[in-house]
Biopython code that builds the backbone (N, CA, C, O; Angstrom):
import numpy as np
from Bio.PDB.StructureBuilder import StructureBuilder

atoms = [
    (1, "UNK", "N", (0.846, -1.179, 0.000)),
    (1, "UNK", "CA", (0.000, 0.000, 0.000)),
    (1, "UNK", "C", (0.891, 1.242, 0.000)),
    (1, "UNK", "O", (1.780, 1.218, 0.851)),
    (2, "UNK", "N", (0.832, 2.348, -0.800)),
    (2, "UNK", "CA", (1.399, 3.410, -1.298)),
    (2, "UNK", "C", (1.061, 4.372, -0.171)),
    (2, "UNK", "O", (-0.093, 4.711, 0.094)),
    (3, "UNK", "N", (2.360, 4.871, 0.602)),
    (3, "UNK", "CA", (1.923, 5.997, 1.771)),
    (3, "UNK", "C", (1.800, 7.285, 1.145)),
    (3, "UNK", "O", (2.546, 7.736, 0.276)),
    (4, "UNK", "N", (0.927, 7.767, 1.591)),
    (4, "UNK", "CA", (0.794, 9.463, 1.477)),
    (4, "UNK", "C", (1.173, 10.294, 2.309)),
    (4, "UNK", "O", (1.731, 9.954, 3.352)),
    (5, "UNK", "N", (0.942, 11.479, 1.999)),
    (5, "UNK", "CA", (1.308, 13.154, 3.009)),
    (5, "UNK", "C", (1.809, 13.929, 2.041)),
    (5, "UNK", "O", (1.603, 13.829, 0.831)),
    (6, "UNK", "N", (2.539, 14.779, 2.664)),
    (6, "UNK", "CA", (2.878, 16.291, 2.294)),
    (6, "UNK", "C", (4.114, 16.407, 2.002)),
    (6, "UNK", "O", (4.894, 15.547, 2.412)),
    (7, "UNK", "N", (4.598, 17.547, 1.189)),
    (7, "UNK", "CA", (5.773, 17.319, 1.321)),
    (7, "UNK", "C", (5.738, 18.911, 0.445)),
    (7, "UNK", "O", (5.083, 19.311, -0.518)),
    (8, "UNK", "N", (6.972, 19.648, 1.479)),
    (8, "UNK", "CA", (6.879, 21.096, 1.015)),
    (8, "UNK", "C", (8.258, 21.348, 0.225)),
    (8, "UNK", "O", (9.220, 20.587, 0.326)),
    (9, "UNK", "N", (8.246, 22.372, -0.483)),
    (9, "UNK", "CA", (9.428, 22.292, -1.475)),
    (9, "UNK", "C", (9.458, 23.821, -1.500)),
    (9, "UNK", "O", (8.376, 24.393, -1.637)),
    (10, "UNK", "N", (10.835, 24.718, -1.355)),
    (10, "UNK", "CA", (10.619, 26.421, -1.096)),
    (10, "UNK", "C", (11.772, 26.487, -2.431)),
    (10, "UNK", "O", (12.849, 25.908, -2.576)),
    (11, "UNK", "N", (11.091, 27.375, -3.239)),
    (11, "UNK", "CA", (11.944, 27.908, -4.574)),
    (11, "UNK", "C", (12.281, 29.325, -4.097)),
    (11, "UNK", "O", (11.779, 29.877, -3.118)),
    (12, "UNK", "N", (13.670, 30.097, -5.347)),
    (12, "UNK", "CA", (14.053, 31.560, -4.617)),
    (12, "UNK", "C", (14.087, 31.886, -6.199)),
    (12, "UNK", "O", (14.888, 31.445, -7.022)),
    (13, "UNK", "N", (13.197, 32.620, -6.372)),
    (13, "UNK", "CA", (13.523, 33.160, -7.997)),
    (13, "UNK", "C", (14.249, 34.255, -8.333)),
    (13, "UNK", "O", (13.745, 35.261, -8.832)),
    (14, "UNK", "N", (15.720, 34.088, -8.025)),
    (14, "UNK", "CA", (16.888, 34.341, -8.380)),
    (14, "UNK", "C", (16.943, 35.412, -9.644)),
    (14, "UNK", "O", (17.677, 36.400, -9.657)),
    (15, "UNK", "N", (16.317, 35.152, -10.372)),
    (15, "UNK", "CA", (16.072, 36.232, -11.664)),
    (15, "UNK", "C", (15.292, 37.646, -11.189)),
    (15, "UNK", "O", (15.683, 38.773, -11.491)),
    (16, "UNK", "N", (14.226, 37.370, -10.463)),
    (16, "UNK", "CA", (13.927, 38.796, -9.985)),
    (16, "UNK", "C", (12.457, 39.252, -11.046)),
    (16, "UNK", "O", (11.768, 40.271, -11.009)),
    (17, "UNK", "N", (12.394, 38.463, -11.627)),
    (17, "UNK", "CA", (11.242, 38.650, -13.200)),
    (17, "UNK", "C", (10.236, 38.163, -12.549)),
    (17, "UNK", "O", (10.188, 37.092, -11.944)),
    (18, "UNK", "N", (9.646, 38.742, -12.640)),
    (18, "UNK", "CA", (7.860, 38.507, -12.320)),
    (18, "UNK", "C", (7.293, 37.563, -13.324)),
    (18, "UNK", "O", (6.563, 36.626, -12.999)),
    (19, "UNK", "N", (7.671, 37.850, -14.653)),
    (19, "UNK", "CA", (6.869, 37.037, -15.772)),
    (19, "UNK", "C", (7.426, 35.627, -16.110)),
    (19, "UNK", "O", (6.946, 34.730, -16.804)),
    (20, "UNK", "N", (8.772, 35.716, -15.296)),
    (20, "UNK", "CA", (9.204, 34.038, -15.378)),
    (20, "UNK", "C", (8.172, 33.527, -13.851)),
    (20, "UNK", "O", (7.270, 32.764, -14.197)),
    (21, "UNK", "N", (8.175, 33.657, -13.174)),
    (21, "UNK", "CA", (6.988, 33.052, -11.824)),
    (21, "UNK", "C", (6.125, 32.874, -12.334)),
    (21, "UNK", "O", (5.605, 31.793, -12.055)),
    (22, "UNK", "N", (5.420, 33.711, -13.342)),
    (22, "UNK", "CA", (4.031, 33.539, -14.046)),
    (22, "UNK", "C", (4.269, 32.442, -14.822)),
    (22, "UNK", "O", (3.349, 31.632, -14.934)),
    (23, "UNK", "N", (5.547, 32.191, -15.514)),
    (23, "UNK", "CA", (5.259, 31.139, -16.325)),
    (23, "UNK", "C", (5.652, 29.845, -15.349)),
    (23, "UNK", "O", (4.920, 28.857, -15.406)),
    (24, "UNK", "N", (6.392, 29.843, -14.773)),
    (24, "UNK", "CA", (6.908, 29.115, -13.744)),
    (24, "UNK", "C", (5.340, 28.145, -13.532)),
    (24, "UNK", "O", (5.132, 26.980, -13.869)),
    (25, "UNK", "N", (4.406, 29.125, -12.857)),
    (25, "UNK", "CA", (3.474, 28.501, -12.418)),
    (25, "UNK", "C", (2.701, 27.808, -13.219)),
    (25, "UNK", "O", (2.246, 26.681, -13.024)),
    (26, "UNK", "N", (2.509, 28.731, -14.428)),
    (26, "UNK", "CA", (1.481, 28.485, -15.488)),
    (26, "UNK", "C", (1.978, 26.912, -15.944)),
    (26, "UNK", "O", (0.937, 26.285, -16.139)),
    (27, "UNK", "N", (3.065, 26.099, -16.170)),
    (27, "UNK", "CA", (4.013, 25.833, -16.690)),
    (27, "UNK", "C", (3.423, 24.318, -15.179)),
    (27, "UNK", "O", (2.658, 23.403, -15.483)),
    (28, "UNK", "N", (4.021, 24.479, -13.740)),
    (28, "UNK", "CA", (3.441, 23.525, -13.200)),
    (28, "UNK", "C", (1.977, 22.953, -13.790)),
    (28, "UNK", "O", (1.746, 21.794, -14.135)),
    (29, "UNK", "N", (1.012, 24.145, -13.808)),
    (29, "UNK", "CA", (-0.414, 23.913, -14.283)),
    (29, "UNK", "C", (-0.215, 22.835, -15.088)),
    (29, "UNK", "O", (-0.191, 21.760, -14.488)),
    (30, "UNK", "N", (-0.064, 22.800, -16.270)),
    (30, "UNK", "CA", (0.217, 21.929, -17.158)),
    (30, "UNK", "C", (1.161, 20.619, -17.167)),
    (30, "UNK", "O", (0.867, 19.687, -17.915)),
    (31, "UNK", "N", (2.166, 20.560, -16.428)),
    (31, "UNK", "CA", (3.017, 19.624, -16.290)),
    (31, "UNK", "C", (2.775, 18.595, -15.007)),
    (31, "UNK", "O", (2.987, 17.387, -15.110)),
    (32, "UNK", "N", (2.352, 19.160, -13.911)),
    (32, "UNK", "CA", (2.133, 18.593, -12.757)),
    (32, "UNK", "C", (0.584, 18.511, -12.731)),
    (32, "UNK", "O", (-0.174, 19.399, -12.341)),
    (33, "UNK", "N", (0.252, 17.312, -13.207)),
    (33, "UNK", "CA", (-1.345, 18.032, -12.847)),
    (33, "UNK", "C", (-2.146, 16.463, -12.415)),
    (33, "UNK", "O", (-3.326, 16.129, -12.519)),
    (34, "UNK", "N", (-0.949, 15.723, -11.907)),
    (34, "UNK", "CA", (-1.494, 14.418, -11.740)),
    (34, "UNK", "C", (-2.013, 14.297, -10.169)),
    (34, "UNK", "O", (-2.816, 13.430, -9.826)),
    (35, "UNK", "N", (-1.398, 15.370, -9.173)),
    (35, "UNK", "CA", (-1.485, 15.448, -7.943)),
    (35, "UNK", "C", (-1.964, 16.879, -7.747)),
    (35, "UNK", "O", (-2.102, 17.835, -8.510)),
    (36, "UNK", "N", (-2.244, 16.604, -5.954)),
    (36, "UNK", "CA", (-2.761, 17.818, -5.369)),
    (36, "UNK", "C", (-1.556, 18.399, -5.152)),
    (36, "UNK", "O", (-0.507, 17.838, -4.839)),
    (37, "UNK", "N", (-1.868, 20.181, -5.434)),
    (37, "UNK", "CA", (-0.432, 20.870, -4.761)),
    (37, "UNK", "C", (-1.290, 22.530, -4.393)),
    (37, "UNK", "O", (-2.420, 22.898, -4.717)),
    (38, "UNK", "N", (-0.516, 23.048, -3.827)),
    (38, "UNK", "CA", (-1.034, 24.300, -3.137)),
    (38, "UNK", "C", (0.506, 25.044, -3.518)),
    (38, "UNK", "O", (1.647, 24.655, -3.273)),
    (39, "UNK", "N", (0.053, 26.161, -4.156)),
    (39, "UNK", "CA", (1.775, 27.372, -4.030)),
    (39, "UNK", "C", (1.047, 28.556, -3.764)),
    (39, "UNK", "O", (-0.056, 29.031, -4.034)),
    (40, "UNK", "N", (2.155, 28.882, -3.083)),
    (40, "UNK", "CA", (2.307, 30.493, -2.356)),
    (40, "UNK", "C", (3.177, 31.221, -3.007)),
    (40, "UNK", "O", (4.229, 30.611, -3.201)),
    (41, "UNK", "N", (3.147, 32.520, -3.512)),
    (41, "UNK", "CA", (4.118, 33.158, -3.684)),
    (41, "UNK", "C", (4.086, 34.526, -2.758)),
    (41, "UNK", "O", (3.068, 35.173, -2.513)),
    (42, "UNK", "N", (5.326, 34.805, -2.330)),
    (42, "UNK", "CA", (5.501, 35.718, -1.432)),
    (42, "UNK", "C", (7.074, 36.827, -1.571)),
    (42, "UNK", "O", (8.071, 36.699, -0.860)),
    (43, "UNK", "N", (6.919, 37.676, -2.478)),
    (43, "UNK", "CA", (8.065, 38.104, -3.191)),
    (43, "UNK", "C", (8.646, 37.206, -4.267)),
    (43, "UNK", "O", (8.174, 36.896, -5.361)),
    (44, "UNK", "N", (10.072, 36.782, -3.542)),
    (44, "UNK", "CA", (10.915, 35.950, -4.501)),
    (44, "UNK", "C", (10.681, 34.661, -4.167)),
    (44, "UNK", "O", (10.982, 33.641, -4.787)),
    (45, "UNK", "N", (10.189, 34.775, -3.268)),
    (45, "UNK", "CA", (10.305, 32.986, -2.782)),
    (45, "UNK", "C", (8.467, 32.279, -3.036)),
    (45, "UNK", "O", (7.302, 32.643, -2.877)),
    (46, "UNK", "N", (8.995, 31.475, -3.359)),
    (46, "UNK", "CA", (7.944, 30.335, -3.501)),
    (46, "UNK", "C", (7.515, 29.185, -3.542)),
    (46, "UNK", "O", (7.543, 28.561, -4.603)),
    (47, "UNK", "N", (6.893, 28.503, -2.099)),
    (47, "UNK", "CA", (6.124, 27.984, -1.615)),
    (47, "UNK", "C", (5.459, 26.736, -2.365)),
    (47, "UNK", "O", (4.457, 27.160, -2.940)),
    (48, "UNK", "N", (5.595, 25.580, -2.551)),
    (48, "UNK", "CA", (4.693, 24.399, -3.091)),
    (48, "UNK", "C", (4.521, 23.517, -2.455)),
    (48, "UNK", "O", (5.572, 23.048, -2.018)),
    (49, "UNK", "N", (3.236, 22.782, -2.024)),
    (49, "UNK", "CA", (3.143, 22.108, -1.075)),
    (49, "UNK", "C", (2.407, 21.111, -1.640)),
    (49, "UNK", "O", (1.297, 21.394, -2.090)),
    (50, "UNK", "N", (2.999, 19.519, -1.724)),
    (50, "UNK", "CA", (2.290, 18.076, -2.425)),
    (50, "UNK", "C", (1.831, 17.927, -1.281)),
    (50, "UNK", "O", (2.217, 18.294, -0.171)),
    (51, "UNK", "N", (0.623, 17.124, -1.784)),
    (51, "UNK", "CA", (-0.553, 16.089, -1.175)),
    (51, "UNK", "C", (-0.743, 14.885, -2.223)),
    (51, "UNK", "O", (-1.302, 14.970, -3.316)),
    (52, "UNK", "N", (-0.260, 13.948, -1.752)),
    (52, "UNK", "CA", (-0.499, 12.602, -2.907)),
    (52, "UNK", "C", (0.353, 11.515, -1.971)),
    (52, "UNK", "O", (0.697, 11.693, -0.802)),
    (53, "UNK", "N", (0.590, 10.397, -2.758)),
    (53, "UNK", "CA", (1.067, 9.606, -2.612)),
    (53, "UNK", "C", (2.910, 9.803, -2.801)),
    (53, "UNK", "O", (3.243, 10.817, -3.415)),
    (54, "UNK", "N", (3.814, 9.071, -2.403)),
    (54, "UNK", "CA", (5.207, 8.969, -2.054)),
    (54, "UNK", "C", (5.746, 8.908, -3.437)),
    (54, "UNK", "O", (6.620, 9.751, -3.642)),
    (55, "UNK", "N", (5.378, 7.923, -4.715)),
    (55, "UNK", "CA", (5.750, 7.779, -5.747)),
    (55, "UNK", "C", (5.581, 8.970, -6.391)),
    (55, "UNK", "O", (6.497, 9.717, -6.734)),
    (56, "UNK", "N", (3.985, 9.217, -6.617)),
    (56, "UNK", "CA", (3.839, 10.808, -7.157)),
    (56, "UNK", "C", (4.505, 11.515, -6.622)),
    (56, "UNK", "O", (5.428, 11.961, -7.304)),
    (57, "UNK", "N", (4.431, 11.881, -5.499)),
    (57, "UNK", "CA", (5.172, 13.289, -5.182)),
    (57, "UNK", "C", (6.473, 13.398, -5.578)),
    (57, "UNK", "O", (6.916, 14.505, -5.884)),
    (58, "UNK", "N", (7.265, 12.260, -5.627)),
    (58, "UNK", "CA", (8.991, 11.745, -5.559)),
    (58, "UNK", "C", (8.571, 12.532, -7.404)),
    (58, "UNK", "O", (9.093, 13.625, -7.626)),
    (59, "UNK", "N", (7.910, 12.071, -8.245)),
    (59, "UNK", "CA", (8.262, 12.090, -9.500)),
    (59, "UNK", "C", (7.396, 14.294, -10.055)),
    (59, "UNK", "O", (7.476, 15.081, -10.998)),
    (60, "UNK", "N", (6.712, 14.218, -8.664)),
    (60, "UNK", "CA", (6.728, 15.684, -9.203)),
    (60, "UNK", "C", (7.624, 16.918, -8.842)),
    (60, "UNK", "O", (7.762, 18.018, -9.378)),
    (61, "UNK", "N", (8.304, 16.203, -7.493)),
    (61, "UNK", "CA", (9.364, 17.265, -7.191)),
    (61, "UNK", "C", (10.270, 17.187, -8.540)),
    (61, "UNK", "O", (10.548, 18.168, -9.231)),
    (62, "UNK", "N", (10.682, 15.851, -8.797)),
    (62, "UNK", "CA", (11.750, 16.308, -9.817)),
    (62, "UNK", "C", (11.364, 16.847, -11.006)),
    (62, "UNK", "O", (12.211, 17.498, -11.617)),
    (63, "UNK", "N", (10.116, 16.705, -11.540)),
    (63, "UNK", "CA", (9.371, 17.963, -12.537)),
    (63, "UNK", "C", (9.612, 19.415, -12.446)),
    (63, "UNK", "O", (10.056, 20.271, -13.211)),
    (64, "UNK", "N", (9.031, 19.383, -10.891)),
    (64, "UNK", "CA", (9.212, 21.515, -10.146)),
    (64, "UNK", "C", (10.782, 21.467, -10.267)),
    (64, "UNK", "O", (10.972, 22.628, -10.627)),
    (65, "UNK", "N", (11.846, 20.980, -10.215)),
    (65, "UNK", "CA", (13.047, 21.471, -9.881)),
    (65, "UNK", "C", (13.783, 21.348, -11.151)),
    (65, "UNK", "O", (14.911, 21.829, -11.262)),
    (66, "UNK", "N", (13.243, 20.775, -12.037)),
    (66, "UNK", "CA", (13.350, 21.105, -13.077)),
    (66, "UNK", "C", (12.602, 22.281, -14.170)),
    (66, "UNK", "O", (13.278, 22.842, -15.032)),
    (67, "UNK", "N", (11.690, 22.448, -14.058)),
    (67, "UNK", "CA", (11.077, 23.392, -14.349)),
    (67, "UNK", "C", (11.632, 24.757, -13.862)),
    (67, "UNK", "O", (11.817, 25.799, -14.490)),
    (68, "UNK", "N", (11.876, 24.398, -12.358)),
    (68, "UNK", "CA", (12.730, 25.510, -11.761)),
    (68, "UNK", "C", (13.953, 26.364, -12.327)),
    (68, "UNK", "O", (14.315, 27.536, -12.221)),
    (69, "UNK", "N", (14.497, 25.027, -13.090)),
    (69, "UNK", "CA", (15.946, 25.798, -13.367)),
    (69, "UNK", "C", (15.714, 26.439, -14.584)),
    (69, "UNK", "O", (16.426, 27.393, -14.898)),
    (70, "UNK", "N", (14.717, 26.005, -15.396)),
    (70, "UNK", "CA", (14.273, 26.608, -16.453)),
    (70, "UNK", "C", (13.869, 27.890, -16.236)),
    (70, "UNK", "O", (14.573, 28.681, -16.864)),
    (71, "UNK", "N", (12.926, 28.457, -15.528)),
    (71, "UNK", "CA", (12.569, 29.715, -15.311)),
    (71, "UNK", "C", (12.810, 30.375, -13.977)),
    (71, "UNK", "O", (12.415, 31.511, -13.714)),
    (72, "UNK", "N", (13.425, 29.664, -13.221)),
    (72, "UNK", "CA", (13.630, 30.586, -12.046)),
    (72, "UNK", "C", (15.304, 31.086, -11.635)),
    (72, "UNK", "O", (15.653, 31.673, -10.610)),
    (73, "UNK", "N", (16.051, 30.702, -12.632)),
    (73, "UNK", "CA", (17.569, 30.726, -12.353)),
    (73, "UNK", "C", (18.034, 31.846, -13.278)),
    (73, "UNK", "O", (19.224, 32.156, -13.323)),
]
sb = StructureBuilder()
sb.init_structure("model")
sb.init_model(0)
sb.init_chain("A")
sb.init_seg("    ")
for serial, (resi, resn, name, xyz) in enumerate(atoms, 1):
    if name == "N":
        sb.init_residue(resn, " ", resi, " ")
    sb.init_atom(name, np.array(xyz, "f"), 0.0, 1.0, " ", f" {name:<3s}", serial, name[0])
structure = sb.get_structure()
C-alpha cells in the first residue's frame, strides 16, 4: 500500500522577473497536474506544497526542480 502526506518544497527566484513566476506557475499547471499541490508566492520565494502519494510526489518534485531551473535561475 502506497503511503501518502505532504511534502513542502521552497523555490528563490533568483532572476527577480515577475513574468518568469508567471510562467513558472502556469508551466506547473500543465506539467504537474497528476497530484494535489497548493503554491504560495511571497516576493521571490515560492512555496509548493504536495498532497499525494510517495511515488507521485517523488516524481513531481523532480518535474518543479526542473522546471525551476528553467525559469527561475
Amino acid at each position: 500500500m502506497p503511503r501518502s502526506g505532504k511534502k513542502v518544497i521552497h523555490f528563490y527566484n533568483s532572476s527577480g522577473n515577475l513574468e518568469n513566476t508567471v510562467k513558472f506557475l502556469e508551466k506547473i499547471q500543465e506539467k504537474v497536474n497528476y497530484i494535489n499541490l497548493n503554491a504560495t508566492v511571497s516576493g521571490k520565494s515560492i512555496k509548493i506544497t504536495i498532497y499525494g502519494s510517495r511515488d507521485l510526489q517523488y516524481l513531481a518534485c523532480e518535474r518543479l526542480r526542473n522546471l525551476a531551473e528553467i525559469y527561475l535561475c
